[in-house]
N, C-alpha and C positions, 0 to 999 in steps of 0.2 A: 635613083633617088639620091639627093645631095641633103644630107641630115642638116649640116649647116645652113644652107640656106633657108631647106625648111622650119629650121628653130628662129631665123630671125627673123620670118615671117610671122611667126606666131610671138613673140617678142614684142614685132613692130605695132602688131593688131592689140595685143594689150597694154605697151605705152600710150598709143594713139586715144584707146579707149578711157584710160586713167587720167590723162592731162585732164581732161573734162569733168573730173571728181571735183564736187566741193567742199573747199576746207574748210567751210562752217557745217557743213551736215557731218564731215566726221569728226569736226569737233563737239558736235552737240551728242552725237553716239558717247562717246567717251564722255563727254561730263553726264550720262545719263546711267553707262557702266557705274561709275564713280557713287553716283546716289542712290543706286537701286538697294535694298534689301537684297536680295538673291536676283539671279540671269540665272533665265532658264532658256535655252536655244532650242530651236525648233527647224528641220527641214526635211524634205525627201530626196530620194534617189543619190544622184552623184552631188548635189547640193547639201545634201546630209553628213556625209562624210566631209566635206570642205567647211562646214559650221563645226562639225564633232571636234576638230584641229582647234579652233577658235574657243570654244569651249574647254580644250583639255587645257590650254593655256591660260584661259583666264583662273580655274580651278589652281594650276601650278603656280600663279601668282595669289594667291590668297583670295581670290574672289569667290563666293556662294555660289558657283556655277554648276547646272545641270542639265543636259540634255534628255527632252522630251523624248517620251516612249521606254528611258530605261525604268527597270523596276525600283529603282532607290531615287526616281524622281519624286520630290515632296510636293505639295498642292503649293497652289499659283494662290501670290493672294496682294491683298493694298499693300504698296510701296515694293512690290518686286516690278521684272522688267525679262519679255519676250523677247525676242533679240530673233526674226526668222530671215528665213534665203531663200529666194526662189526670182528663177528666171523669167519664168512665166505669168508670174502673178496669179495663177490662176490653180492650184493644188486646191483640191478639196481640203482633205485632213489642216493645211495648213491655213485654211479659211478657219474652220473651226477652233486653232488652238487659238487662234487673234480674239473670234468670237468670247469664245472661256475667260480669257488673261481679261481682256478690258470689261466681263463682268463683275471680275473677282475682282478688278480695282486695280492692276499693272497695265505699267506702259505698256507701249508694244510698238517696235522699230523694224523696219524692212529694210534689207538689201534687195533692193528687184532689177528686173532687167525689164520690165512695163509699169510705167509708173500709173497709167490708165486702165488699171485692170482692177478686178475684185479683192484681190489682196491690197494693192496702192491703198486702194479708196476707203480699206478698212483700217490702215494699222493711225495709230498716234503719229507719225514719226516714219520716213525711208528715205534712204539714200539709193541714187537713180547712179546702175550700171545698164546704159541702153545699145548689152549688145546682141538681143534678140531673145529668141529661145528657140527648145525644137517645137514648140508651136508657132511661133511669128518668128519672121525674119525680121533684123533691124531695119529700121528705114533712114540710120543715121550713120550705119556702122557695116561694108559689108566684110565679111568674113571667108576664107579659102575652106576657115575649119566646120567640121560637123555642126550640128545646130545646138545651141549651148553650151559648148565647150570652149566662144572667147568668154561668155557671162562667167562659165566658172573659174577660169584658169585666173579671170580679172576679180572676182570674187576672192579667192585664195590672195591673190597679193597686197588688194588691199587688205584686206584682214590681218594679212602677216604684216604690212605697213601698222596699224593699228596696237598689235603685239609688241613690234621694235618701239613706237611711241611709247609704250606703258614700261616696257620692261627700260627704257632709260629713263625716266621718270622715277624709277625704283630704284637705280641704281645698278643700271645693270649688273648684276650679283649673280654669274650662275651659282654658286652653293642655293641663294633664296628658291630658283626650280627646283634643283636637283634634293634640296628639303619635304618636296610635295609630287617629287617626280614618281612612278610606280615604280615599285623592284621586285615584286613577283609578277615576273614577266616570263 
């Protein structure tokens, strides 16, 4: 096994993937961060944990952010904003929180990796990572790695692209994190 080469194969599959991002759909994400009332995030499995990152950040930056399912989530309601991930398109539970939020009157924005799925077709608003999932392989994008691990590893960078845009925008200041960062850790 040559670590090296294997990392810049996985590198190469998530540049490849991200050149194809558009920079009006993440700009419209962010001005959409920017006006919500509260972002409440919403995902499953190992897409859960790669939004919870995305979330604790917006939270360290002064944003009303909360991640669905914890106990200290408040109700969804007009002028808040869903913000979910999924590869698939196709999560049950995360059908329903879209369902919820845009009856309660919030937007509701996808990161998917099927833009032609039940999730696509329900949210306000997504931004198309089409690099498959471990239900569908891509038909644009093939991949060496497991099945939704280029979706998430591309999912995490942009997001943290997103992160780096907001926190220079603020200034980049770490004291303003490290103000909101936890220390009972």
């Amino acid at each position: 096994m040559n670590p090296q080469a294997l990392g810049e194969a996985i590198f190469d599959e998530n540049r490849n993937l991200l050149t194809g991002v558009s920079r009006e759909e993440v700009d419209h994400l962010i001005e959409e961060i920017d006006k919500a009332g509260r972002i409440f995030c919403a995902a499953q499995g190992r897409s859960g944990y790669i939004l919870r990152c995305f979330c604790m950040r917006l939270m360290q930056f002064g944003y009303p952010a909360f991640f669905v399912g914890e106990t200290i989530t408040p109700r969804i309601g007009k002028g808040d904003m869903l913000i979910v991930l999924s590869g698939s398109g196709q999560t049950t539970f995360t059908q329903e929180w879209i369902r919820v939020a845009r009856q309660r009157g919030a937007t509701t924005f996808g990161v998917i990796g099927v833009e032609d799925s039940p999730i696509g077709k329900a949210l306000d608003y997504s931004l198309s990572l089409p690099a498959g999932s471990k239900l569908e392989f891509s038909k644009e994008f093939y991949s060496i790695q497991p099945p939704g691990s280029l979706f998430e590893q591309a999912a995490f960078m942009l997001l943290e692209t997103i992160v780096l845009a907001l926190y220079q925008r603020l200034g980049s200041d770490p004291r303003m994190i490290l103000d909101l960062h936890a220390n009972l850790e």
